[in-house]
C-alpha positions in Angstrom: 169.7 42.0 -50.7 167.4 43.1 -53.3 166.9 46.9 -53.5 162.9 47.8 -53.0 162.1 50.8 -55.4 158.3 52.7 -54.6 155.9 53.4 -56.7 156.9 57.3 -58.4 160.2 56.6 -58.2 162.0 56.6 -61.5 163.1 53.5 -63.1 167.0 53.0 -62.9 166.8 50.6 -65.4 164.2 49.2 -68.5 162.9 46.2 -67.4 160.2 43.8 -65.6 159.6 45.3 -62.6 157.8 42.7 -59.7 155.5 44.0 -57.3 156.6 43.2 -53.6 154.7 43.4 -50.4 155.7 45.6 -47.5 158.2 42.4 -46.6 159.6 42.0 -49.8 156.9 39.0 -50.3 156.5 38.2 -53.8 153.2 38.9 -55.8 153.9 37.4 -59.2 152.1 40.9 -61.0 155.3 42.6 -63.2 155.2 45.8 -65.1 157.4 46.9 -67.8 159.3 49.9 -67.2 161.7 52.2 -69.2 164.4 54.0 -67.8 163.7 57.3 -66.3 159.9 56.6 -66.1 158.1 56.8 -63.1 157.6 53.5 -61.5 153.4 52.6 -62.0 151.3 53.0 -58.6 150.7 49.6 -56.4 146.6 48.5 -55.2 148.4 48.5 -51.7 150.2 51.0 -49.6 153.5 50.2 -48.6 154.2 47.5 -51.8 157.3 48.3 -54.0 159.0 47.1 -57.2 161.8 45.1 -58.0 163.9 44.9 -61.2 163.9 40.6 -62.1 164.4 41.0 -65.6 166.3 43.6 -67.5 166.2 44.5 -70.8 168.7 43.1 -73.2 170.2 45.7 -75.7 171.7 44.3 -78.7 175.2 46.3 -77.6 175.2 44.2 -74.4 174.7 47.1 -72.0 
């Protein structure tokens, strides 16, 4: 299962972050995020964020 993170939350990781419904229902709307920055707010209470695409560094990390 796919952790959900919420809005404010710092980013574990830089990324694409994918908005999710309170379900976990996919929205298609993705935000780039850099570690350690606060995750942006959602139009909806109760929607979250999921890391689908993190970045690549060139050192493979």
């Amino acid at each position: 299962m796919t952790k959900i993170f919420k809005p404010g939350e710092e980013a574990p990781r830089s990324g694409q972050y994918e908005q999710v419904g309170p379900r976990g229902g996919r929205t298609g709307e993705e935000r780039t995020v850099t570690r350690g920055e606060p995750l942006p707010p959602t139009p909806s209470s109760g929607m979250g964020y999921v890391l689908v695409d993190p970045t690549k560094h060139r050192t493979g990390r």
